[in-house]
PDB file of N, CA, C, O and CB in Angstrom:
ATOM      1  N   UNK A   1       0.844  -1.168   0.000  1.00  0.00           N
ATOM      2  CA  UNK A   1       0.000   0.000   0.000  1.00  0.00           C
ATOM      3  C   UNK A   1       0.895   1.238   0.000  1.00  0.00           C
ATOM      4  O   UNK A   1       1.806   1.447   0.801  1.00  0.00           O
ATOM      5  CB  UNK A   1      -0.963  -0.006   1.218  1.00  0.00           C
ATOM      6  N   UNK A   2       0.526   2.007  -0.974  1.00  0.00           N
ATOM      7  CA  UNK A   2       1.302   3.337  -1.059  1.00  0.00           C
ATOM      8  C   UNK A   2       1.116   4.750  -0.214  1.00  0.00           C
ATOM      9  O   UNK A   2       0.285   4.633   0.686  1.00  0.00           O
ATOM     10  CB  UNK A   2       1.117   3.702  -2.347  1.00  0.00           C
ATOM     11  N   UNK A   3       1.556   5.702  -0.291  1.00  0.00           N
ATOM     12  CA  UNK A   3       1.319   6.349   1.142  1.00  0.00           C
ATOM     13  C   UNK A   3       0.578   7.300   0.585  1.00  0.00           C
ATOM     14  O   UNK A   3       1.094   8.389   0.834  1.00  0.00           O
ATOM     15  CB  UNK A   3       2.590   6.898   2.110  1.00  0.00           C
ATOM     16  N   UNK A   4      -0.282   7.395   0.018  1.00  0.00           N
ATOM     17  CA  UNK A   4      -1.482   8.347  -0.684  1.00  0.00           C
ATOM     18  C   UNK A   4      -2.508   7.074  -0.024  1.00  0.00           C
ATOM     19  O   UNK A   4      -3.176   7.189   1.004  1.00  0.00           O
ATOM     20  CB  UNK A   4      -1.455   8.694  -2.900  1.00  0.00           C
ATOM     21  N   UNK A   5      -2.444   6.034  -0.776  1.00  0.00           N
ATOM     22  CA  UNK A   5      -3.907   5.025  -0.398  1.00  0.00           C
ATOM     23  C   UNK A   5      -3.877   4.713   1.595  1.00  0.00           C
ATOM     24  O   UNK A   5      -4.848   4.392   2.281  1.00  0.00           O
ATOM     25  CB  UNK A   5      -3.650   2.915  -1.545  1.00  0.00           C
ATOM     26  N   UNK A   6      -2.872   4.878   1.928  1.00  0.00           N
ATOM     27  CA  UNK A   6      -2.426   4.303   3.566  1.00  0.00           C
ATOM     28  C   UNK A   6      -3.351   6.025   4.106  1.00  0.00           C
ATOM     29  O   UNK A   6      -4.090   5.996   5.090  1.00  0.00           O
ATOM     30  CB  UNK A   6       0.153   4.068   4.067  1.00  0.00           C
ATOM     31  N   UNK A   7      -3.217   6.891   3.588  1.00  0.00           N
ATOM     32  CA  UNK A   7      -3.579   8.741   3.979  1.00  0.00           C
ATOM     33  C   UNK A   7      -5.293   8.385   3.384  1.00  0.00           C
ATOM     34  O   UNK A   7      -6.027   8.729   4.310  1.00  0.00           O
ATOM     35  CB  UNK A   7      -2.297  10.501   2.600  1.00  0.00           C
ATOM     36  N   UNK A   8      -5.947   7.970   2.495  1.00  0.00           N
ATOM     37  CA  UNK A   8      -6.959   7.709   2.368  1.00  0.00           C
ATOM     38  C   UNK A   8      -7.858   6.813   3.308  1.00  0.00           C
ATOM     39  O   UNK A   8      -9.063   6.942   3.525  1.00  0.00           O
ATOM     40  CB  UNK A   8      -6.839   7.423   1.396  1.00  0.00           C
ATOM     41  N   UNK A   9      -6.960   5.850   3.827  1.00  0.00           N
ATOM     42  CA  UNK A   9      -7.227   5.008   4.774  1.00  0.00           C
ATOM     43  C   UNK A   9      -7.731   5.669   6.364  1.00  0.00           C
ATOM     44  O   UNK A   9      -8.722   5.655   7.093  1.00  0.00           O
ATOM     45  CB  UNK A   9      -5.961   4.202   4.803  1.00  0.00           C
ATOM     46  N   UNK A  10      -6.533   6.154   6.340  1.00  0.00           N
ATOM     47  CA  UNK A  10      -7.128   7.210   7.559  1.00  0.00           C
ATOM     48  C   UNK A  10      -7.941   8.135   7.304  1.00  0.00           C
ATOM     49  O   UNK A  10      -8.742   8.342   8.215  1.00  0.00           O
ATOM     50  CB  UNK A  10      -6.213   7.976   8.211  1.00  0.00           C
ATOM     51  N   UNK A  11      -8.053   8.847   6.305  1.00  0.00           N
ATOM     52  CA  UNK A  11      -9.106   9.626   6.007  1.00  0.00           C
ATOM     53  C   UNK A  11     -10.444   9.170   6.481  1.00  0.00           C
ATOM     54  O   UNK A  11     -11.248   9.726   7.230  1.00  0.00           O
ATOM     55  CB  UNK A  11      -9.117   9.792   4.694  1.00  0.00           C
ATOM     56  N   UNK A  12     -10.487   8.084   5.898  1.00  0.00           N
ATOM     57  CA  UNK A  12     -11.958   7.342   6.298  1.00  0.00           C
ATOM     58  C   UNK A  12     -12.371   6.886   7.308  1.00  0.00           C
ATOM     59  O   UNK A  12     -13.589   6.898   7.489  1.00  0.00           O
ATOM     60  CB  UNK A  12     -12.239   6.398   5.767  1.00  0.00           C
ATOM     61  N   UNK A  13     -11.570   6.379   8.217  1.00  0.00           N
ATOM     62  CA  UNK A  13     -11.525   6.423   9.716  1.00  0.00           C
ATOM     63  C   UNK A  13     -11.584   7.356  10.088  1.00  0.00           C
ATOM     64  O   UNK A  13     -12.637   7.438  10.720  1.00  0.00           O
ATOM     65  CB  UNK A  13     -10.663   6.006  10.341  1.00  0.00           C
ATOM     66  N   UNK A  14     -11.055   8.247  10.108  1.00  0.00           N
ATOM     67  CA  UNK A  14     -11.140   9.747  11.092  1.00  0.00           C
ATOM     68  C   UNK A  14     -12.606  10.083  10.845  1.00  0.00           C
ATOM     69  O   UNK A  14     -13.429  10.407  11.701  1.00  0.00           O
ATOM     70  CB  UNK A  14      -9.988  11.270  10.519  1.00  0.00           C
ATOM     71  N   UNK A  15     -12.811   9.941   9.422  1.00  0.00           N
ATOM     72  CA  UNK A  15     -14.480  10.737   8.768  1.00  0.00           C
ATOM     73  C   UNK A  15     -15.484   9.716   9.772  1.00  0.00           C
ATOM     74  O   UNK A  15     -16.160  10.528  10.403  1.00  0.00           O
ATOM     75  CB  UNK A  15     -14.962  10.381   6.394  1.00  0.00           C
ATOM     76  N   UNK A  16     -15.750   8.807  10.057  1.00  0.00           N
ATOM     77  CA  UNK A  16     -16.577   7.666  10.970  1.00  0.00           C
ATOM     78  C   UNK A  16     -15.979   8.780  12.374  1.00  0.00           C
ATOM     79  O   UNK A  16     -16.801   9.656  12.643  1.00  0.00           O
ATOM     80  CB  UNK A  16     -15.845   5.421  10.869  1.00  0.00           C
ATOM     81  N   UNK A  17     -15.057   8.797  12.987  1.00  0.00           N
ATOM     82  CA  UNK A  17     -14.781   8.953  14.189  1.00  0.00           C
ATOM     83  C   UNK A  17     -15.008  10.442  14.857  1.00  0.00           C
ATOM     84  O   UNK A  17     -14.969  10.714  16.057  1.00  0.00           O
ATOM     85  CB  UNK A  17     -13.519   8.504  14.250  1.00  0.00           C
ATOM     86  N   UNK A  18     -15.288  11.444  13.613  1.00  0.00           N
ATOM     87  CA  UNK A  18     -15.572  12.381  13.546  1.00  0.00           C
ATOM     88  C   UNK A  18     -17.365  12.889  13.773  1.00  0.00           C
ATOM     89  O   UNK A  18     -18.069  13.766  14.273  1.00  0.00           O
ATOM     90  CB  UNK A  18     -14.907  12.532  12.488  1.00  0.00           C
ATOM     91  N   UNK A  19     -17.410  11.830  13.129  1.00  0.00           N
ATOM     92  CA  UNK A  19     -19.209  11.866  12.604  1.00  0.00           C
ATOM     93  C   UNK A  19     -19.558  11.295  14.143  1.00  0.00           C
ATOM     94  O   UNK A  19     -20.490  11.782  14.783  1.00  0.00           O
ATOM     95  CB  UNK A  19     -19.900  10.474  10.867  1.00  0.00           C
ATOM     96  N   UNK A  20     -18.826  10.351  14.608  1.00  0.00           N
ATOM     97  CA  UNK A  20     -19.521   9.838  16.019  1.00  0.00           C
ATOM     98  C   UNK A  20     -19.155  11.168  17.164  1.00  0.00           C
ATOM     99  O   UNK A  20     -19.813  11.443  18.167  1.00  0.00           O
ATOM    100  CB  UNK A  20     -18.677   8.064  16.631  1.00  0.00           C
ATOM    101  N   UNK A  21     -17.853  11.901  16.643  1.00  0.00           N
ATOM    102  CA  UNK A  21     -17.683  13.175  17.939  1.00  0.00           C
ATOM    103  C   UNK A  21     -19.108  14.005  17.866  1.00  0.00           C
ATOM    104  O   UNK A  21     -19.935  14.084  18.774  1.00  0.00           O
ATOM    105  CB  UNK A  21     -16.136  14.519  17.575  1.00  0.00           C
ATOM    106  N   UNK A  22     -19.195  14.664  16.418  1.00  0.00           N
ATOM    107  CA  UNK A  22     -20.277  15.422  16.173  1.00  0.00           C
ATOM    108  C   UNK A  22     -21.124  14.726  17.212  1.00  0.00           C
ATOM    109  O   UNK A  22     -21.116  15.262  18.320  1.00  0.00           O
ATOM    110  CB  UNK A  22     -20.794  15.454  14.661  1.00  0.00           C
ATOM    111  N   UNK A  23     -21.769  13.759  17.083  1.00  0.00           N
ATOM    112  CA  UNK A  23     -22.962  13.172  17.574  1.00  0.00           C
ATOM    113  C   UNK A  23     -22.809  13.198  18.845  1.00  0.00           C
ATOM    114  O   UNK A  23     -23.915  13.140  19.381  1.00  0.00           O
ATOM    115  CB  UNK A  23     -23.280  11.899  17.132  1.00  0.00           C
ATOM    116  N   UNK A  24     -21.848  13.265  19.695  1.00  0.00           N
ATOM    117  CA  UNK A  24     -21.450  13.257  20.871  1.00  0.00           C
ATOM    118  C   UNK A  24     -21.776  14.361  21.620  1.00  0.00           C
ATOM    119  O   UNK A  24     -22.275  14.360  22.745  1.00  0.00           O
ATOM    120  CB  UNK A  24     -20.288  13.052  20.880  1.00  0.00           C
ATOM    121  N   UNK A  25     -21.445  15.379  20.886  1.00  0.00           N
ATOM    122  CA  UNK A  25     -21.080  16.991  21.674  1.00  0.00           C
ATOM    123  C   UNK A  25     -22.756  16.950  21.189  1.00  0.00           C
ATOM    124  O   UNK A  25     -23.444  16.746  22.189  1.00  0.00           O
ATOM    125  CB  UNK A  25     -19.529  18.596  20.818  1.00  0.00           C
ATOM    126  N   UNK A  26     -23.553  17.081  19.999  1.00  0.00           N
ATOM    127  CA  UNK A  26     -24.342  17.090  19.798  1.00  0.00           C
ATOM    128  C   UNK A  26     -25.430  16.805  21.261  1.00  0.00           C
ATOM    129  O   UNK A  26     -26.178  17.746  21.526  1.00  0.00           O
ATOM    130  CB  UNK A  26     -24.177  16.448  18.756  1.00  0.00           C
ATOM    131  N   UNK A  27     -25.512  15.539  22.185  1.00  0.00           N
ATOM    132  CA  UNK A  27     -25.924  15.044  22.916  1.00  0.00           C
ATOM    133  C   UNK A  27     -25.581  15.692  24.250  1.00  0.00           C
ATOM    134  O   UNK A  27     -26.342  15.751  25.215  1.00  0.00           O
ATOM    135  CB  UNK A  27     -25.682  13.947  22.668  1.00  0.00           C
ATOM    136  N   UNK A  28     -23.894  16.347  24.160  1.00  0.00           N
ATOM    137  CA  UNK A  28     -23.422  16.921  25.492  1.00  0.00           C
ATOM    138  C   UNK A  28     -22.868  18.155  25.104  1.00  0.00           C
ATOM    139  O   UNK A  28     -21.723  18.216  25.552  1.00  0.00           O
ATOM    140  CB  UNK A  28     -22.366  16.043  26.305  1.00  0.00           C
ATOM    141  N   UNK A  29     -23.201  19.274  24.402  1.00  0.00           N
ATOM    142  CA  UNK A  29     -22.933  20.597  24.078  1.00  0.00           C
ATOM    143  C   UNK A  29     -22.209  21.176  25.168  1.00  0.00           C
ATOM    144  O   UNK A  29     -21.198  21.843  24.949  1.00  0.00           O
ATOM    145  CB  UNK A  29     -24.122  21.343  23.772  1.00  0.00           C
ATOM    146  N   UNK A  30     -22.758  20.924  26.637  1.00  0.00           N
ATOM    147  CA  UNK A  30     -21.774  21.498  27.894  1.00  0.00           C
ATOM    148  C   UNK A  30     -20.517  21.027  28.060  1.00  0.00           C
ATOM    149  O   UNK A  30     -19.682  21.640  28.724  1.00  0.00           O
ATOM    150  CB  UNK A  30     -22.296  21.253  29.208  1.00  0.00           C
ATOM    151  N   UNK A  31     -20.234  19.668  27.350  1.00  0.00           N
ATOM    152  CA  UNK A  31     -19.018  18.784  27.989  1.00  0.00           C
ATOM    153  C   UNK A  31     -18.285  19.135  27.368  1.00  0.00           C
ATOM    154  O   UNK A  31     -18.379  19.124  26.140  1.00  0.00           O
ATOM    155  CB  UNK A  31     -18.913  17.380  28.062  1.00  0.00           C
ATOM    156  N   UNK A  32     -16.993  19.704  28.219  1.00  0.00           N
ATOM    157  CA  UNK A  32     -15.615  19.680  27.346  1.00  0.00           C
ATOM    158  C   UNK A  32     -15.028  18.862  26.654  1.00  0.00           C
ATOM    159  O   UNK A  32     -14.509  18.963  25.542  1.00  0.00           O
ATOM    160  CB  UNK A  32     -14.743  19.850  27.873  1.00  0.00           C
ATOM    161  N   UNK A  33     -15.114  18.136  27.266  1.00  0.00           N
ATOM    162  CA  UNK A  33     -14.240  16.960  26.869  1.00  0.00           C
ATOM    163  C   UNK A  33     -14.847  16.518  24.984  1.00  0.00           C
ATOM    164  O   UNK A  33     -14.191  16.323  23.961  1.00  0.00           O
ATOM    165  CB  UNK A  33     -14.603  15.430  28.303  1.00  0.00           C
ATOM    166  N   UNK A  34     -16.284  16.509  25.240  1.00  0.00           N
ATOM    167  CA  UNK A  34     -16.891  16.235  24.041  1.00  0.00           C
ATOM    168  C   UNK A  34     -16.401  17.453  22.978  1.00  0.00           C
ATOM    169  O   UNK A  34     -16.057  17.139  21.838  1.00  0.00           O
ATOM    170  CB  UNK A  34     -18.522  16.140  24.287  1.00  0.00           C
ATOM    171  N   UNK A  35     -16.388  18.970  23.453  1.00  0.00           N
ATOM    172  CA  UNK A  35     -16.025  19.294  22.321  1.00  0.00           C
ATOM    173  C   UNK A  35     -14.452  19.412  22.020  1.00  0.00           C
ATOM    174  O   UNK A  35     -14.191  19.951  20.945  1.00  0.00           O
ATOM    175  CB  UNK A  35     -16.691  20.389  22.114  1.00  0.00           C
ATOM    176  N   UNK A  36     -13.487  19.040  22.710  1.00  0.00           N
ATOM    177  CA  UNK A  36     -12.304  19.087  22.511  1.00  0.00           C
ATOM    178  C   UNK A  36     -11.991  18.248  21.998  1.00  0.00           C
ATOM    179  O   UNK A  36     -10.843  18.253  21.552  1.00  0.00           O
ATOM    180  CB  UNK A  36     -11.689  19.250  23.262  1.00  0.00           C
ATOM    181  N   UNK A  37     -13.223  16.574  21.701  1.00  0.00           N
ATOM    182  CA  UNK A  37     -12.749  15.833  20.525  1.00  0.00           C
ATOM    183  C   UNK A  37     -12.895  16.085  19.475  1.00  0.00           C
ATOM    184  O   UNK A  37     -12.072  16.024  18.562  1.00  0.00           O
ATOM    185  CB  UNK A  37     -13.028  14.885  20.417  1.00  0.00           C
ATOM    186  N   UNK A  38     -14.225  16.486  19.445  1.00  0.00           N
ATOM    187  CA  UNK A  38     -15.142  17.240  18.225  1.00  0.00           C
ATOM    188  C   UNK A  38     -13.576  17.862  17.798  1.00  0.00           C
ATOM    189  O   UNK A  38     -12.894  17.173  17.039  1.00  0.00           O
ATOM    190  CB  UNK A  38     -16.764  18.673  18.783  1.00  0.00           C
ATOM    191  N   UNK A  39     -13.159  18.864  18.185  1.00  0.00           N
ATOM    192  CA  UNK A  39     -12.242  19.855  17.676  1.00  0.00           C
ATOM    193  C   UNK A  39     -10.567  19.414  17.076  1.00  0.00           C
ATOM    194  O   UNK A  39      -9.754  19.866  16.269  1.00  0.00           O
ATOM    195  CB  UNK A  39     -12.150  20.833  18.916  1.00  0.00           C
ATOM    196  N   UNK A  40     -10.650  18.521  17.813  1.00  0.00           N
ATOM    197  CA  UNK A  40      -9.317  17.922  17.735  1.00  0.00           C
ATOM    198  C   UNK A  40      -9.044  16.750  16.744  1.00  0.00           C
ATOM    199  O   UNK A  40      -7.956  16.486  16.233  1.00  0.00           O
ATOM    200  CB  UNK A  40      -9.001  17.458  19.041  1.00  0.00           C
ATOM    201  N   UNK A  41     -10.193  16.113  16.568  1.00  0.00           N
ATOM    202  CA  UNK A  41     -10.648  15.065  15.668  1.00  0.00           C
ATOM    203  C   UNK A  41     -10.699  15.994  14.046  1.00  0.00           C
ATOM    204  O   UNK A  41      -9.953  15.732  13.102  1.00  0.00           O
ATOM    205  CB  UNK A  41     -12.358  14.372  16.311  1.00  0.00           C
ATOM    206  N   UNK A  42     -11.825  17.161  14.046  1.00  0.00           N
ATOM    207  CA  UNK A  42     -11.600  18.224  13.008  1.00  0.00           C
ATOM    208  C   UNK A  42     -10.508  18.258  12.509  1.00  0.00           C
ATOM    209  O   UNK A  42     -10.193  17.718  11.449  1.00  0.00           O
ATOM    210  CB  UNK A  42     -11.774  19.405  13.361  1.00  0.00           C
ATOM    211  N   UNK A  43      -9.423  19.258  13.624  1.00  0.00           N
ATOM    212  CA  UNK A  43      -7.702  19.746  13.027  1.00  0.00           C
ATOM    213  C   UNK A  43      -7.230  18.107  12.563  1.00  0.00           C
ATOM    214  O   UNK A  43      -6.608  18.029  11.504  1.00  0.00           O
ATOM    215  CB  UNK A  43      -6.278  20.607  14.716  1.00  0.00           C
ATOM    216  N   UNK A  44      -7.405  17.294  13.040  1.00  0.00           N
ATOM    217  CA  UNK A  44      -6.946  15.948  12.523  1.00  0.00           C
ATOM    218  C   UNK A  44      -6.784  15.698  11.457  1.00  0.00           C
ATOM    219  O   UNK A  44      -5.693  15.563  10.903  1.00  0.00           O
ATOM    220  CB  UNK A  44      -7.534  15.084  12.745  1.00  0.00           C
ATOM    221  N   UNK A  45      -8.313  15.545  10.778  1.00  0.00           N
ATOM    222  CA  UNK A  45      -8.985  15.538   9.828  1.00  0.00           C
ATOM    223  C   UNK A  45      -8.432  16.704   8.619  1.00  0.00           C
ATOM    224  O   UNK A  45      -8.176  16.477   7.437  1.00  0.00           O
ATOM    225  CB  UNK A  45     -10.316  15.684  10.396  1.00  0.00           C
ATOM    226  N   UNK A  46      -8.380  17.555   9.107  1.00  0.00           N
ATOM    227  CA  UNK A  46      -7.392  18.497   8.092  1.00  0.00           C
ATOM    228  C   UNK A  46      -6.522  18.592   7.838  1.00  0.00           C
ATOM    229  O   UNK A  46      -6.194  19.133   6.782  1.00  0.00           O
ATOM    230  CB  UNK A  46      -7.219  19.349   8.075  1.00  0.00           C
ATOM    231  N   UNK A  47      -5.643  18.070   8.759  1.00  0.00           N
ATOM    232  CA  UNK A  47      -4.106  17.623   8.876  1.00  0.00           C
ATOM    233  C   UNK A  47      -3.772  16.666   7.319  1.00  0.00           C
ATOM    234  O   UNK A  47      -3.102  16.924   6.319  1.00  0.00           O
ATOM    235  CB  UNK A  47      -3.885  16.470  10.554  1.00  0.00           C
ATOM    236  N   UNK A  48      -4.620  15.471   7.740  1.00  0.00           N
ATOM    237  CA  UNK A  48      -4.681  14.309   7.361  1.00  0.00           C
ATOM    238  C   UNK A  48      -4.889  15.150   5.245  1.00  0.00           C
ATOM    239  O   UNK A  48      -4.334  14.717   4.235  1.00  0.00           O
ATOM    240  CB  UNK A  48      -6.221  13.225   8.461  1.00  0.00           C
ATOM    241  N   UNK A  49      -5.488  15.893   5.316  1.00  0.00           N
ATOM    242  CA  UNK A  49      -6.495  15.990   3.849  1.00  0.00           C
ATOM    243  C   UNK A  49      -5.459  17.272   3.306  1.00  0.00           C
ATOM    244  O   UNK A  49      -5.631  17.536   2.116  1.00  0.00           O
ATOM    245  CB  UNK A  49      -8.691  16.557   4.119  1.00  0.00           C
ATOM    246  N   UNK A  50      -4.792  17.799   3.754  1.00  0.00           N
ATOM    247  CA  UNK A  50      -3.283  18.671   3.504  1.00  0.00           C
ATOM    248  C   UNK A  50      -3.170  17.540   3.168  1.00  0.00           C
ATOM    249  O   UNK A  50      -4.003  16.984   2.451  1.00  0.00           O
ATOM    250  CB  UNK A  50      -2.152  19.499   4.596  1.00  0.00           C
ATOM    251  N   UNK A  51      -1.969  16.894   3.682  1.00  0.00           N
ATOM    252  CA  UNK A  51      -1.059  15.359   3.314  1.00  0.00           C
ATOM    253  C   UNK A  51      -1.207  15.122   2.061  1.00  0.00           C
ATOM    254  O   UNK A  51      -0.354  15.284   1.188  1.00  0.00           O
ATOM    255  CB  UNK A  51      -1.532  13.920   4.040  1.00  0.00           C
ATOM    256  N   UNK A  52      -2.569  14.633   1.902  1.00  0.00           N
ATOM    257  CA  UNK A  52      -2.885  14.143   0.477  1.00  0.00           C
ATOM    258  C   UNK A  52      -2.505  14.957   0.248  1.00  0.00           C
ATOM    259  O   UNK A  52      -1.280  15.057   0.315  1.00  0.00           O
ATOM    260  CB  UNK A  52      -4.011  13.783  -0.167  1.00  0.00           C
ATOM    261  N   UNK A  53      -3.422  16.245  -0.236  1.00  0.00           N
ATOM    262  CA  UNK A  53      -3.206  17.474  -1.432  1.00  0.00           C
ATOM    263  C   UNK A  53      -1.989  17.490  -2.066  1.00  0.00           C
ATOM    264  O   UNK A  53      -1.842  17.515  -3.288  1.00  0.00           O
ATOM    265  CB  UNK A  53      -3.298  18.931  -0.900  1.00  0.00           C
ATOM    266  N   UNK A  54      -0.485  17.465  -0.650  1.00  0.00           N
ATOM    267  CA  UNK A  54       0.389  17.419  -0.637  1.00  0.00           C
ATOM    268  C   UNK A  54       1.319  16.532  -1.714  1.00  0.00           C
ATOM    269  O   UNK A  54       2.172  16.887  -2.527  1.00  0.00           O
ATOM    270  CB  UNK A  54       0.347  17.318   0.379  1.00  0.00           C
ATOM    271  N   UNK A  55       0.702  15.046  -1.309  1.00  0.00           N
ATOM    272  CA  UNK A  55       1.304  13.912  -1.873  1.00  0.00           C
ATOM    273  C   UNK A  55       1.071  13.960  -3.454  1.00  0.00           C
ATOM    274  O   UNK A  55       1.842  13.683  -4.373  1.00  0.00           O
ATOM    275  CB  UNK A  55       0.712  12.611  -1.202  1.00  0.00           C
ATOM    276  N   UNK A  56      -0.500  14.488  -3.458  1.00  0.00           N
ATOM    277  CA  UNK A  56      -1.211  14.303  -4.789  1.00  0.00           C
ATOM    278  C   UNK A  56      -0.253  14.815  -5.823  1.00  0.00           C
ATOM    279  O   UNK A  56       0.473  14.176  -6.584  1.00  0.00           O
ATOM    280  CB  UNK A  56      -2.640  15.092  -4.877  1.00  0.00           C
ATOM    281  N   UNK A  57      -0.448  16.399  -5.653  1.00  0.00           N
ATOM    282  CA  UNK A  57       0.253  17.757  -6.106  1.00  0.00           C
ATOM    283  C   UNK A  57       2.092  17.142  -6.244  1.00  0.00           C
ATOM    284  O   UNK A  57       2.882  17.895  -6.814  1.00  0.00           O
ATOM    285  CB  UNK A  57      -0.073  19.291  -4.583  1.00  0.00           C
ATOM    286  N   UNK A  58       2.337  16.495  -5.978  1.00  0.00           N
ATOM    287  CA  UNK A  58       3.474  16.363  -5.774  1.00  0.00           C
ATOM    288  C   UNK A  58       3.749  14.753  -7.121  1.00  0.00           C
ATOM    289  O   UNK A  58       4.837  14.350  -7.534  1.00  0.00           O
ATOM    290  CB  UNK A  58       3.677  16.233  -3.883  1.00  0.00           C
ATOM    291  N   UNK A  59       2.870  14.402  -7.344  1.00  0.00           N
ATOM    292  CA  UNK A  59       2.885  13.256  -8.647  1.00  0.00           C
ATOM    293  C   UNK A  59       2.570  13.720  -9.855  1.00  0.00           C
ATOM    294  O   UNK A  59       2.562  12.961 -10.824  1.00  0.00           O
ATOM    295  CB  UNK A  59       1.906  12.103  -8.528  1.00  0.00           C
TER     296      UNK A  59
END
């Protein structure tokens, strides 16, 4: 597996793990903790989707 498809991989995991934070904070809007995954899971998620762009742009 090449390191564009291995960055897609996680992409898609994070996108599931993300969708379950949403739903989380969604349920507990007061809880920190809930939105500091929410948030942190996000920058993740963007991290992750740079990379590609990165890798892409770069073939």
């Amino acid at each position: 597996m090449n390191q564009i498809d291995s960055l897609k991989e996680q992409i898609a995991k994070t996108e599931v793990v993300l969708a379950e934070s949403r739903e989380n904070f969604e349920k507990n809007p007061n809880s920190y903790s809930a939105q500091l995954l929410l948030l942190s899971t996000e920058n993740y998620l963007a991290d992750l989707l740079k990379q590609l762009d990165t890798l892409q742009a770069q073939r």
